[in-house]
C-alpha positions as CSV (number, residue, x, y, z in Angstrom):
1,X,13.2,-214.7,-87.1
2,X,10.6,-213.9,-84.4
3,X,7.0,-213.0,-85.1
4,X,5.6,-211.1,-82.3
5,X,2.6,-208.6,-81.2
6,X,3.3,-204.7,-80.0
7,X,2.4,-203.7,-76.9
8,X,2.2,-200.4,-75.5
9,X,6.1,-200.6,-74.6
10,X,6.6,-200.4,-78.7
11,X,4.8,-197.1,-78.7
12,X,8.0,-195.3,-80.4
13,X,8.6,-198.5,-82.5
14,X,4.8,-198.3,-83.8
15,X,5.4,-195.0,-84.8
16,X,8.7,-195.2,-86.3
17,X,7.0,-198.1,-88.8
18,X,4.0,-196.2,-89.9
19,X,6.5,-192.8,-90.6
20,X,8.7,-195.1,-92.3
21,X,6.0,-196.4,-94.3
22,X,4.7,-193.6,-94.8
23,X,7.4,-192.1,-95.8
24,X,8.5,-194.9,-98.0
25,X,5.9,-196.0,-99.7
26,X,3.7,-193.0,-100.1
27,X,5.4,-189.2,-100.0
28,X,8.1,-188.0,-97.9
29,X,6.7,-185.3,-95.6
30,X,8.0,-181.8,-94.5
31,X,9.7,-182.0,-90.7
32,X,6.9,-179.9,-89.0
33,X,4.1,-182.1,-90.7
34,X,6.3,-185.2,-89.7
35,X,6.9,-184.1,-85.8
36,X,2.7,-183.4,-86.0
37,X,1.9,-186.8,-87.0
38,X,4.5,-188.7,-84.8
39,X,2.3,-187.0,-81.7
40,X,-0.9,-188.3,-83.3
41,X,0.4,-191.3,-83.5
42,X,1.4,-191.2,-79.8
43,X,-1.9,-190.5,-78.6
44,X,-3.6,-192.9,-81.3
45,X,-1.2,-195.6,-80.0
46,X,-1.3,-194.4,-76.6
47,X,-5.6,-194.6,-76.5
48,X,-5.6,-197.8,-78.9
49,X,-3.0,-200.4,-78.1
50,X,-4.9,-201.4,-75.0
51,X,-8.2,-201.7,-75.3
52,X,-7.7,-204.1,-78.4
53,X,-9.0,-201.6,-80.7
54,X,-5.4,-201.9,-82.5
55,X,-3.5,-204.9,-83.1
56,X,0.3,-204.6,-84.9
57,X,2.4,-207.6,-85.4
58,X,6.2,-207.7,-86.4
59,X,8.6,-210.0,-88.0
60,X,12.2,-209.3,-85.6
61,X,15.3,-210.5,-86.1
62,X,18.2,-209.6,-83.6
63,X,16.2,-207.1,-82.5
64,X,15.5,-205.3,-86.0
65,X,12.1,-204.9,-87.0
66,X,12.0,-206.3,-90.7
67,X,8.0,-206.3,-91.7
68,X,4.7,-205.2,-89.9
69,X,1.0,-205.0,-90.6
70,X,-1.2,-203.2,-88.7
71,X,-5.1,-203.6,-88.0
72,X,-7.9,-201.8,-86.5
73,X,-10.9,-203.2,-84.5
74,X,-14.0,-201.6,-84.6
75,X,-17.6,-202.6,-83.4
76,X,-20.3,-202.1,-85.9
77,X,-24.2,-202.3,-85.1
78,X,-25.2,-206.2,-85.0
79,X,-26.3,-208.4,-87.4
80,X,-28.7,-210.2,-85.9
81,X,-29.8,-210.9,-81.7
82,X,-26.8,-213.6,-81.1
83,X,-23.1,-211.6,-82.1
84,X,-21.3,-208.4,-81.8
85,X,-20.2,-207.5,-85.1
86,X,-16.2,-206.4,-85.1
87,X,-15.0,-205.7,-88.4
88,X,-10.9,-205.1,-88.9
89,X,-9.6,-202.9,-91.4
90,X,-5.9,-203.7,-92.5
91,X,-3.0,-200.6,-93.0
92,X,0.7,-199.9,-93.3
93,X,1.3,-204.0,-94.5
94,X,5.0,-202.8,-94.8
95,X,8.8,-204.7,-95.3
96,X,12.0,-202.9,-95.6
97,X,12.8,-203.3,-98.9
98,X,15.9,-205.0,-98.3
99,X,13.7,-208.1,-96.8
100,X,11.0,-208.2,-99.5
101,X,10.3,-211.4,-101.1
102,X,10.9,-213.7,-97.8
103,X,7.4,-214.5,-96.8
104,X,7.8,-212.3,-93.7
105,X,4.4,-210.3,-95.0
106,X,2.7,-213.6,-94.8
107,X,3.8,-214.4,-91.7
108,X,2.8,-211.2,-90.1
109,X,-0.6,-211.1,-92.2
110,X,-1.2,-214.6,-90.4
111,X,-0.9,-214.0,-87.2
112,X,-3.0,-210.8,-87.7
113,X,-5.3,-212.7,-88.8
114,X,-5.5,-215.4,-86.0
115,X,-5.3,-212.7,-84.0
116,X,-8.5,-211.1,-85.8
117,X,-10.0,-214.1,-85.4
118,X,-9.6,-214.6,-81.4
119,X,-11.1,-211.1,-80.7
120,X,-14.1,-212.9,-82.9
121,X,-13.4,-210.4,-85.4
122,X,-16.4,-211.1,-87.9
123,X,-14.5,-209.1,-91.4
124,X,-11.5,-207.6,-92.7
125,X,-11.3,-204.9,-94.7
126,X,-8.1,-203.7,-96.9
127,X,-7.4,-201.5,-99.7
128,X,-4.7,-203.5,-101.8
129,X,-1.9,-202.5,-103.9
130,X,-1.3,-203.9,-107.4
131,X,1.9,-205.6,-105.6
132,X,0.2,-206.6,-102.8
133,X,-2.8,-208.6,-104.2
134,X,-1.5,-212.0,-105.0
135,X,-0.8,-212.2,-100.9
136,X,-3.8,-210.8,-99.9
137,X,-5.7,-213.2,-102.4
138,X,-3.4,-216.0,-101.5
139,X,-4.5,-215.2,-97.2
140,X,-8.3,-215.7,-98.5
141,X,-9.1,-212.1,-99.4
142,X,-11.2,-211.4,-102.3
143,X,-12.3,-208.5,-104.2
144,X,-15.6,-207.0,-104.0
145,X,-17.1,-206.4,-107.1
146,X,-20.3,-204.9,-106.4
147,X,-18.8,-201.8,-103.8
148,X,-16.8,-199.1,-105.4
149,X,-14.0,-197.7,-102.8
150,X,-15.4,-194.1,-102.2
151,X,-14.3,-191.6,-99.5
152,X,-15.2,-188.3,-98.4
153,X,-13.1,-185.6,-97.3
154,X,-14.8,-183.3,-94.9
């Protein structure tokens, strides 16, 4: 098994995981909503991919994709005169379910990570599963106890 990084030449492979996941692991989706998102995804990808504002790794073996995690890069207002201040937020942590238990989420989550960390990523964010927590906590994630997870829908 081969843990490697997307690039732009996995464009249709990057969207095929995220449909999949998606599709899998939240609600299936009518065609016409699905053929929608895959071209948002295109031009998310497409705008993205370079400019290190999205990072995807993959565990492959003979050329089958078997687990991904994906993470997004954005640059928040400093904290004080000497950084930047990136912050990551972690999606679409995903394994077919036919390769779950295997460590290949771990694997993926720590090269995402290292990754993270050479693009002097300063936090990551993630919204966990039940299922997905003892990884997450095992990787060094903690939960926050004084933030509530709100969103708006505008």
């Amino acid at each position: 098994m081969e843990i490697r990084k997307a690039t732009l030449d996995d464009m249709e492979l990057l969207i095929k995981l995220r449909m999949d996941y998606l599709t899998q692991e939240k609600n299936a989706m009518e065609l016409g909503e699905a053929e929608n998102l895959k071209a948002k995804l295109r031009d998310y990808f497409g705008k993205w991919i370079a400019g290190n504002g999205f990072v995807a790794f993959f565990a492959e073996k003979d050329g089958e994709i078997l687990s991904c995690a994906f993470l997004s890069v954005v640059e928040r207002p400093p904290r004080n005169a000497d950084t930047t201040y990136l912050v990551g937020t972690v999606y679409n942590v995903f394994t077919y379910p036919e390769y779950r238990r295997r460590g290949m989420a771990t694997e993926v989550m720590a090269a995402l990570l290292a990754e993270a960390k050479s693009l002097g990523v300063a936090s990551i964010d993630l919204l966990a599963t039940e299922a997905g927590k003892p990884l997450y906590r095992k990787m060094g994630f903690c939960e926050i106890t004084n933030y509530t997870a709100m969103r708006f829908k505008g």
